[in-house]
C-alpha positions as CSV (number, residue, x, y, z in Angstrom):
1,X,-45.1,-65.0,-24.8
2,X,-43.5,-61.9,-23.4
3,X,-44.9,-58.2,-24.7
4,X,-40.7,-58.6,-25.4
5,X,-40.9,-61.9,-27.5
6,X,-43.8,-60.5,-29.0
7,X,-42.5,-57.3,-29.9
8,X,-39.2,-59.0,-31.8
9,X,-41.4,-61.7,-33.7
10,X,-43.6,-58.8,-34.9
11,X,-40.0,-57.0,-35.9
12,X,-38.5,-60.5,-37.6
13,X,-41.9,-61.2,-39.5
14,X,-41.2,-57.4,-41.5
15,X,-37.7,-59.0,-42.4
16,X,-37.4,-60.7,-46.3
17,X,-37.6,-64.0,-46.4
18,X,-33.9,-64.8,-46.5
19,X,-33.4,-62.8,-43.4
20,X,-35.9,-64.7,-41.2
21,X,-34.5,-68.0,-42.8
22,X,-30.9,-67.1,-41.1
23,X,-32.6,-65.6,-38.3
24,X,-34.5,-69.0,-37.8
25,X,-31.3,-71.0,-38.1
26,X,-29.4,-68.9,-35.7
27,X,-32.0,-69.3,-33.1
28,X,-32.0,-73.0,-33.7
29,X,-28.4,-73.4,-34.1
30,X,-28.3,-71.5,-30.5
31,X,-30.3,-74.6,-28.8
32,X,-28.2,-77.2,-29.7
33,X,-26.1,-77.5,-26.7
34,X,-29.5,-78.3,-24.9
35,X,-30.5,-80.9,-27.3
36,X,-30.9,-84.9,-26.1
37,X,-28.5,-86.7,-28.4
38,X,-30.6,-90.0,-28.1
39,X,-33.6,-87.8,-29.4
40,X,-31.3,-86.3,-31.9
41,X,-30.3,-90.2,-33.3
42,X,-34.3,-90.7,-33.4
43,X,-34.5,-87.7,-35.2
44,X,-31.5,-88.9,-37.8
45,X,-33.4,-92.4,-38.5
46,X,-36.3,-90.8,-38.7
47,X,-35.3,-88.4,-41.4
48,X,-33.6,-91.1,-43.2
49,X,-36.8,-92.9,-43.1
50,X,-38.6,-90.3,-45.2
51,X,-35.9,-89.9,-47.3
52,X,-36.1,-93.8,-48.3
53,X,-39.9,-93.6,-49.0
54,X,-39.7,-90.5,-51.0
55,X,-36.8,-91.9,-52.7
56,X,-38.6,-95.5,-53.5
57,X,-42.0,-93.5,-54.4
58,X,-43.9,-95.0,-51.3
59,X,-44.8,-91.9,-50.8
60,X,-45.6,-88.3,-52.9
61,X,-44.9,-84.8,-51.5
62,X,-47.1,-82.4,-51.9
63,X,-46.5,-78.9,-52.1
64,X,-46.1,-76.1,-48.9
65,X,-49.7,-74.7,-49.7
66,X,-51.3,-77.6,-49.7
67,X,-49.4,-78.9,-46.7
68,X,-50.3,-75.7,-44.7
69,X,-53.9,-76.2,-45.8
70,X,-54.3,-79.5,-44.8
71,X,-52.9,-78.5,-41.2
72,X,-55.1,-75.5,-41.0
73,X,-58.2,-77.9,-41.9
74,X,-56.7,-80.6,-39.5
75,X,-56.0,-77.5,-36.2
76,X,-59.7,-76.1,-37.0
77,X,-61.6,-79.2,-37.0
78,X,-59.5,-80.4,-33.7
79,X,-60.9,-77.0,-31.9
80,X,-63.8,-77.4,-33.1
81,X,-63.9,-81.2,-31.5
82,X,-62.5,-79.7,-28.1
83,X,-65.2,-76.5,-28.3
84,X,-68.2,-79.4,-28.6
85,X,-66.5,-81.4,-25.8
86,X,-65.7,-78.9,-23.6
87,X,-69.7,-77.7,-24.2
88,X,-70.9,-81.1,-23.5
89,X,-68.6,-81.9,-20.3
């Protein structure tokens, strides 16, 4: 990342919540016309997908917190892994 890039995510981090949201979906919305359509119709079914097994109860959701915890627990024990490997060669 730029000192640039850095400098604006720094800048949009300060903004309330709704403002990032529509700062978010304005960068997004300003990659589209590079997106692969074929990955875009995997993306659809997949969606739909997890709509269908939330829907049907297959599966629970579980709140952001808990999500972000999980992922955090999930990204340190994965470093940790590669820190060992990369020790042992």
């Amino acid at each position: 990342m730029t000192q640039e890039v850095s400098e604006l995510l720094k800048k949009a981090l300060t903004l309330p919540p709704e403002a990032r949201a529509a700062l978010a979906g304005s960068l997004l919305e300003s990659l589209e016309d590079t997106l692969d359509a074929e990955a875009e119709e995997e993306w659809n079914h997949e969606i739909a997908r997890r709509i269908a097994e939330l829907d049907s109860g297959k599966v629970k959701p579980i709140p952001w917190a808990e999500a972000r915890r999980q992922i955090s627990d999930c990204i340190t024990v994965q470093g940790h892994s590669s820190a060992i490997h990369d020790a042992n060669g």
